[in-house]
C-alpha positions in Angstrom: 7.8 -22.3 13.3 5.6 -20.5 10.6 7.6 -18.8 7.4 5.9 -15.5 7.1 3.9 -14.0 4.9 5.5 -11.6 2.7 3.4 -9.7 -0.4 5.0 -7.2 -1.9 2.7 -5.2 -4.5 3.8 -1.7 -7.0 1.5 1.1 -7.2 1.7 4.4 -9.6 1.1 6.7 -6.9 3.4 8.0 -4.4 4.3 6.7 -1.5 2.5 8.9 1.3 -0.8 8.2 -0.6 -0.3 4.5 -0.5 1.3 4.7 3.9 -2.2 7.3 4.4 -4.5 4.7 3.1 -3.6 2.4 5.8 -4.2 5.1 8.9 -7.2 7.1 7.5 -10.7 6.0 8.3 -12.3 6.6 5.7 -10.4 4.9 2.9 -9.7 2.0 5.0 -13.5 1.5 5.0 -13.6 1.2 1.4 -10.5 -1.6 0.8 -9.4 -2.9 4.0 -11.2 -6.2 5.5 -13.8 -5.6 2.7 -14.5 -7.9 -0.4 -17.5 -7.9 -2.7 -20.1 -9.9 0.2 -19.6 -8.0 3.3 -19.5 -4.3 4.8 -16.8 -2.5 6.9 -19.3 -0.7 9.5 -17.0 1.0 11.9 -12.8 1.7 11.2 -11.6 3.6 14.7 -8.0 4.6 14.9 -5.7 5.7 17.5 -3.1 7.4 15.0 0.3 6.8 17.4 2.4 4.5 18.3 1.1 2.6 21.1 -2.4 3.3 19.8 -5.4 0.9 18.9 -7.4 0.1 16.1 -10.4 -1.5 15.7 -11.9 -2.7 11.7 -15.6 -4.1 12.0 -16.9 -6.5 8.9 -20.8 -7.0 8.7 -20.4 -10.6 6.6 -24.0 -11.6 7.0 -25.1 -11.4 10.6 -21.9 -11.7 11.4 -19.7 -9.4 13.2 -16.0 -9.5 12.9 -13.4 -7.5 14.3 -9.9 -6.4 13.1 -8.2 -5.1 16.2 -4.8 -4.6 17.0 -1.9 -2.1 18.5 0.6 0.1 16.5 4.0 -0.7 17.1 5.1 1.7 14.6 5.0 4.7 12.8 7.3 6.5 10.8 5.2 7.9 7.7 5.5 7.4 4.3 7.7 4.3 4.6 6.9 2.3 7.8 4.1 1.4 9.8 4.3 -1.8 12.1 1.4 -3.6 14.0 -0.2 -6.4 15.8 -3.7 -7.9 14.4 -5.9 -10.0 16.0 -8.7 -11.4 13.8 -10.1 -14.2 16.5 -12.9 -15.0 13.9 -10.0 -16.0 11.6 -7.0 -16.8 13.4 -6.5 -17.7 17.3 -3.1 -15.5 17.9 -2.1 -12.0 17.8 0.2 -11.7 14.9 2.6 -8.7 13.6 2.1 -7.0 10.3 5.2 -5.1 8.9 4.4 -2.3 5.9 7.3 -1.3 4.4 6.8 1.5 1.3 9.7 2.8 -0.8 9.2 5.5 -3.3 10.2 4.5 -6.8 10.2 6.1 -10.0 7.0 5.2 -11.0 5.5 5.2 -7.6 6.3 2.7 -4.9 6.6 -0.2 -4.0 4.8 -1.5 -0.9 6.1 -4.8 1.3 3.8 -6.7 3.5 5.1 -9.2 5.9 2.9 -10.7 8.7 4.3 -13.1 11.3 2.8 -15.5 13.2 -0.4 -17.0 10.9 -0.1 -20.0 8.1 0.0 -18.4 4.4 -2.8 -20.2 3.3 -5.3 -18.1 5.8 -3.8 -14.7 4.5 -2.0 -14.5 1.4 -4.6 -14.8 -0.9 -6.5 -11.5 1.2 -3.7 -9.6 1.6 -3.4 -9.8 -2.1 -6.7 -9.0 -3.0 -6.8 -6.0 -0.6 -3.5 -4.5 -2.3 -5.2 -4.7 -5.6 -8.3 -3.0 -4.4 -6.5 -0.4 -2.7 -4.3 -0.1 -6.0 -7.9 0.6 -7.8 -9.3 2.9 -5.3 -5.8 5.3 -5.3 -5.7 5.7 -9.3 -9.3 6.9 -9.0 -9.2 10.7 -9.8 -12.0 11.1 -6.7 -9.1 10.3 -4.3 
């Protein structure tokens, strides 16, 4: 059985700016899936539980989808889903976010089930610290 991936990562913003990031379109297209070689070219989202979303990367020529199903939504402190990324990965996993308000922000806790460490951990990471960069702009 796989240990799962748990990232935990503090941001100085509050906690219902960090849980929105992760259901709007628009600034999921600018951190999620995306890295300094490719483009997010569509994010469609089905905001409720029971809902699908779909996250497609340009990298090259090639297309790659990030799709999955909420399983739950209880904003600004939960939001639980399954990801398929058959590019990446050959199973449907389960992400768990987990935010919790703190006094200089809030800490957020990823833990995703069901996919070896060494295929995610390092992304998951980057992605937090790119979303971390793209909250503490003043634009946002």
């Amino acid at each position: 059985m796989l240990k799962p991936v748990q990232i935990s990562h503090c941001f100085p913003v509050s906690a219902e700016r960090v849980f929105d990031a992760w259901l709007n379109p628009e600034i999921i297209k600018l951190w999620m899936f995306k890295n300094s070689s490719n483009k997010i070219v569509s994010v469609k989202i089905e905001r409720w539980v029971d809902g699908g979303f779909s996250i497609l990367e340009l990298s090259g020529d090639e297309e790659i989808d990030h799709f999955g199903q909420y399983k739950e939504i209880t904003g600004p402190r939960r939001l639980s889903f399954s990801l398929e990324v058959p590019k990446h990965f050959p199973c449907v996993t389960t992400v768990d976010i987990n935010v919790d308000p703190d006094v200089n922000g809030c800490k957020l806790t990823l833990t995703q089930r069901g996919v070896p460490a060494k295929i995610t951990e390092a992304p998951w990471t980057e992605m937090l610290d790119n979303l971390e960069k793209l909250l503490c702009q003043k634009s946002l």
